[in-house]
TIDRENBA-855017 format. One line per 2 residues: number of its first residue (from 1); their letters; for each residue x, y, z of C-alpha. Coordinates in Angstrom, 3 decimals. Each point is the difference from the previous one (the first is absolute). Layout:
BEGIN
NUM> A> X Y Z; ... $
% end
This chain:
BEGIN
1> XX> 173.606 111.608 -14.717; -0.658 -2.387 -2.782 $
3> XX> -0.758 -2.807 2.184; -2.121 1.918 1.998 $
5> XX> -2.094 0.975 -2.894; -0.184 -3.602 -1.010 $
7> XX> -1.101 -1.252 3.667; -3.225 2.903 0.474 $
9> XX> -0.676 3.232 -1.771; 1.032 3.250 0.979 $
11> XX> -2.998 0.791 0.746; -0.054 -1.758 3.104 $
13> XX> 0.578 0.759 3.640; 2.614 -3.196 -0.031 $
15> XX> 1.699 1.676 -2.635; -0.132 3.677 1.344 $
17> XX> 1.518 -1.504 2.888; 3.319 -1.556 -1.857 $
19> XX> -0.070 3.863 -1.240; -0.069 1.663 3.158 $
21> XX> 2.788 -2.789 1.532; 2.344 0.734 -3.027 $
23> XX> -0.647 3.832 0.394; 1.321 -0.342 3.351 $
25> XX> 2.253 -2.596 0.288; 2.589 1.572 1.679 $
27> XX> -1.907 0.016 3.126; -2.318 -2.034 2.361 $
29> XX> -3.194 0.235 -1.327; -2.990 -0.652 3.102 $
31> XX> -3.242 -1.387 -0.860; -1.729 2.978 1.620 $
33> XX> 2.240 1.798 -3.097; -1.722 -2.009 -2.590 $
35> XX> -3.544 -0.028 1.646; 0.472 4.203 0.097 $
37> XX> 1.422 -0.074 -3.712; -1.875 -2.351 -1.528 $
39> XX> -3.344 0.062 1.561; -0.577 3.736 1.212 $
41> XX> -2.837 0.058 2.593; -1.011 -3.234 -1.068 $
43> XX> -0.824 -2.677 2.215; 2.210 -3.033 -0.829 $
45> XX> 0.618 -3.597 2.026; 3.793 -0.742 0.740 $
47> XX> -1.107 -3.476 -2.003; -0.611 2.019 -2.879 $
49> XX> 3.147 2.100 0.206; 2.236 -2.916 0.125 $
51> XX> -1.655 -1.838 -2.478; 1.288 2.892 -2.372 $
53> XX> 3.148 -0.352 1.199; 0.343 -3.789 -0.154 $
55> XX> -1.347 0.317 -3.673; 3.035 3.064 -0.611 $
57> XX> 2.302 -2.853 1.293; -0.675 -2.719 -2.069 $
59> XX> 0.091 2.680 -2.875; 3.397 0.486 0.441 $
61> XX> 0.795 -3.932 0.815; 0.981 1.065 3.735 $
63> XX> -1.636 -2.821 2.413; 1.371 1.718 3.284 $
65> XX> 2.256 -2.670 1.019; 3.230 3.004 -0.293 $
67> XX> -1.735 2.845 2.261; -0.549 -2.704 2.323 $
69> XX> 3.536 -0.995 0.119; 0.987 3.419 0.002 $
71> XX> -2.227 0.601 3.228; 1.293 -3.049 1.525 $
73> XX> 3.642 0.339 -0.666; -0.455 3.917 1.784 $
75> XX> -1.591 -1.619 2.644; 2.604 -2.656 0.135 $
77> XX> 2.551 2.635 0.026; -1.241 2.076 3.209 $
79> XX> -1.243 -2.998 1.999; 3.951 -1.996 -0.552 $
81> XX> 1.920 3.781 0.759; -2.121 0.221 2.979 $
83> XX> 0.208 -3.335 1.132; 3.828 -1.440 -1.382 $
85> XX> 1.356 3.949 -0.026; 0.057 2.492 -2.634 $
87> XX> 3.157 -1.104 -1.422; -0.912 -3.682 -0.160 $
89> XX> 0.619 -1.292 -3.995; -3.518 -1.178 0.168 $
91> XX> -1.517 2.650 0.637; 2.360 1.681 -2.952 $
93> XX> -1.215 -2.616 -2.259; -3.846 0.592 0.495 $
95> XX> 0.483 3.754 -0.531; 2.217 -1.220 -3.175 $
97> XX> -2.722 -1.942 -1.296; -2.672 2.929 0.789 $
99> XX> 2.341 2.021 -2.282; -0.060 -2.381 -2.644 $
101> XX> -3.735 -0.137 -0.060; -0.638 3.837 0.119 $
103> XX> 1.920 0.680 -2.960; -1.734 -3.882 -2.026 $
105> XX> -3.657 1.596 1.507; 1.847 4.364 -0.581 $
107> XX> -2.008 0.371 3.215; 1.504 3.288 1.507 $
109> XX> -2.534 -0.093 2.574; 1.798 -2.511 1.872 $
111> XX> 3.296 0.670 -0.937; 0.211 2.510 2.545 $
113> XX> -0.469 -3.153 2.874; 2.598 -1.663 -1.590 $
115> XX> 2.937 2.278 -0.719; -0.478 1.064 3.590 $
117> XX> 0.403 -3.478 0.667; 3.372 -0.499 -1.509 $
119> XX> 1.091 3.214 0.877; -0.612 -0.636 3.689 $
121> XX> 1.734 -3.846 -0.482; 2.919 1.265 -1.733 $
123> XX> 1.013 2.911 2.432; -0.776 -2.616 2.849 $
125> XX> 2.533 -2.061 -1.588; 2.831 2.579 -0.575 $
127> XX> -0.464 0.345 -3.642; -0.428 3.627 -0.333 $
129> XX> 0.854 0.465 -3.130; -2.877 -2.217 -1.058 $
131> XX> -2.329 1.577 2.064; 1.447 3.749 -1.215 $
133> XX> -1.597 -1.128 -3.264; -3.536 -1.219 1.097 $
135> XX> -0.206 2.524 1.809; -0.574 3.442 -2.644 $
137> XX> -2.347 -2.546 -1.885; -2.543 0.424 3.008 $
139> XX> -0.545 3.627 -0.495; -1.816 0.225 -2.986 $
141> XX> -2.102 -3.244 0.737; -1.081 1.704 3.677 $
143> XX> -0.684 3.263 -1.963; -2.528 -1.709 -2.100 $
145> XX> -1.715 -1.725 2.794; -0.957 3.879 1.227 $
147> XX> 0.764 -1.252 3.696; 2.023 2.106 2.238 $
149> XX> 1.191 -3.095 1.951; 1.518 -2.162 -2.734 $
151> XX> 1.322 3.170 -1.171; 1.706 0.647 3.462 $
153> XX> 0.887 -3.761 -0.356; 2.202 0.387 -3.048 $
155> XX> 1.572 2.894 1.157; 0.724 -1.403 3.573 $
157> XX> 1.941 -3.152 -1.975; 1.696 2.397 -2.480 $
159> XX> 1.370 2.364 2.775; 0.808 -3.331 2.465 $
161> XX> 2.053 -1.520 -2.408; 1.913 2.951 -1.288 $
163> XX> 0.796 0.489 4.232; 1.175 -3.358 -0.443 $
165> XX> 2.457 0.658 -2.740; 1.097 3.282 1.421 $
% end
């Protein structure tokens, strides 16, 4: 956190959010998280709150322009297996690219989205084998998320394609 240090103190909300983002970057963090956190029964404008975490980004050198591309390559993804078919390559390539950009950003949060993704593409295009090892790597990520649907999620694709294999 030496560049953080160097861009505000520690002392400040900006950098107390950077904290409470590392602390918990294995998950989505919500701005009603922060505001909760950070600001206990305090009354604070979103403006505020995202001026603390624009000033946590530039701390770190991160200007956005990868979470965006992550959001629109997911979105990319679901709109072209809707539209083209889940097996179509460009859909494959979008949830590729997601992939890439979870593991530049380690952004588990969306991970989940995205190996679902390519789990879904590859059993849709025969490759089970593929999809056999996506597939475990959904559990733990759906566990963490404390959601009983993405949990039933990972387990529906685990148990589809081991039906599949036999």
């Amino acid at each position: 956190m030496s560049c953080a240090a160097e861009a505000f103190p520690s002392s400040s909300k900006a950098f107390q959010v950077l904290a409470y983002l590392i602390q918990h970057r294995d998950r989505v963090v919500t701005k009603e998280e922060l505001h909760t956190q950070l600001w206990p029964g305090e009354f604070v404008t979103e403006s505020v709150l995202i001026g603390c975490i624009v000033k946590a980004r530039q701390a770190v050198h991160d200007d956005g322009t990868a979470q965006r591309e992550l959001n629109f390559q997911l979105m990319l993804g679901r709109a072209l297996a809707v539209v083209k078919g889940f097996a179509a390559p460009d859909a494959g390539y979008a949830y590729a690219r997601a992939r890439e950009l979870c593991h530049q950003l380690v952004d588990t949060g969306q991970l989940f989205a995205v190996l679902v993704g390519l789990r879904e593409y590859s059993l849709n295009r025969g490759e089970l084998h593929t999809a056999r090892e996506l597939a475990p790597a959904c559990l733990p990520l759906a566990q963490r998320q404390h959601d009983a649907a993405s949990l039933m999620r990972a387990h529906f694709g685990l148990g589809s394609i081991l039906y599949f294999l036999g």
